[in-house]
N, C-alpha and C positions, 0 to 999 in steps of 0.2 A: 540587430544581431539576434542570433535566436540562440534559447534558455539550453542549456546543454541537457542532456536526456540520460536516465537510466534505466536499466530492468528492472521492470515490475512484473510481481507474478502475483496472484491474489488463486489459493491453493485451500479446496476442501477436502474431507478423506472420499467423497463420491468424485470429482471433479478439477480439470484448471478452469477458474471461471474466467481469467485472465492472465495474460503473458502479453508483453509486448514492454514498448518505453515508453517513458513518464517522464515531465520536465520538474514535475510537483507531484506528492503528495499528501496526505493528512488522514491521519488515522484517528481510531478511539483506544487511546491505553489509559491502564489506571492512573496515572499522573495529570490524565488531562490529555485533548486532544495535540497527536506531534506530528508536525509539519517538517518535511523529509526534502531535500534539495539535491539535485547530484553532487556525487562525492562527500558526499556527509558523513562523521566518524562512524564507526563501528556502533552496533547498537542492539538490543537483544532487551524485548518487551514485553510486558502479558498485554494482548488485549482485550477491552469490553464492546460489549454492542454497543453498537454505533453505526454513523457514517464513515466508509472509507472512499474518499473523492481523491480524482487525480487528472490530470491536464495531459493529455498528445503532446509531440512536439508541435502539430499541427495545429495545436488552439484549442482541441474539442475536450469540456471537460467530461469527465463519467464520473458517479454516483452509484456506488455497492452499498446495501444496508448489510454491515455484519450483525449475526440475529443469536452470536453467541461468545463463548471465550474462543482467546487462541493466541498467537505468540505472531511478533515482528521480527527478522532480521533483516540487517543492514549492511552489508558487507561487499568490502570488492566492488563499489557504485552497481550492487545490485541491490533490490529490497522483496521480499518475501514475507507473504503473507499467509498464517497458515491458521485458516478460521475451520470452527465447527460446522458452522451453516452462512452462507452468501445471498442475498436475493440483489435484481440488478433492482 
């Protein structure tokens, strides 16, 4: 049976580096790295650089280096990412 999926948007102020669904994924916030599931409560984060990795429904994982600050939300089984700078 397959992982149910949400919106992902991974958003800089140049760029969407990405949009699309996500079955997983796993950010760098100040508390430590947070692993995001569909329909996961409400949520609102600072993040740090870091890895931000996430899985297709399809299987395929992707790997973005966030390379500054920036803020998560999680809302409405959707999750947004809204970094300074992204490299894939």
């Amino acid at each position: 049976m397959a992982s149910p999926a949400f919106t992902l948007e991974v958003v800089t102020p140049e760029r969407v580096v990405f949009t699309g669904q996500a079955t997983t994924a796993v950010v760098p916030a100040e508390e430590g790295y947070l692993g995001i599931l569909a329909h996961h409560a409400p949520l609102i984060a600072t993040l740090t650089p870091g890895r931000i990795t996430f899985r297709s429904p399809e299987g395929t994982m992707t790997t973005l280096q966030n390379e500054g600050a920036g803020f998560l939300e999680v809302r409405d089984n959707r999750v947004t990412v809204l970094a300074d700078r992204v490299a894939a």
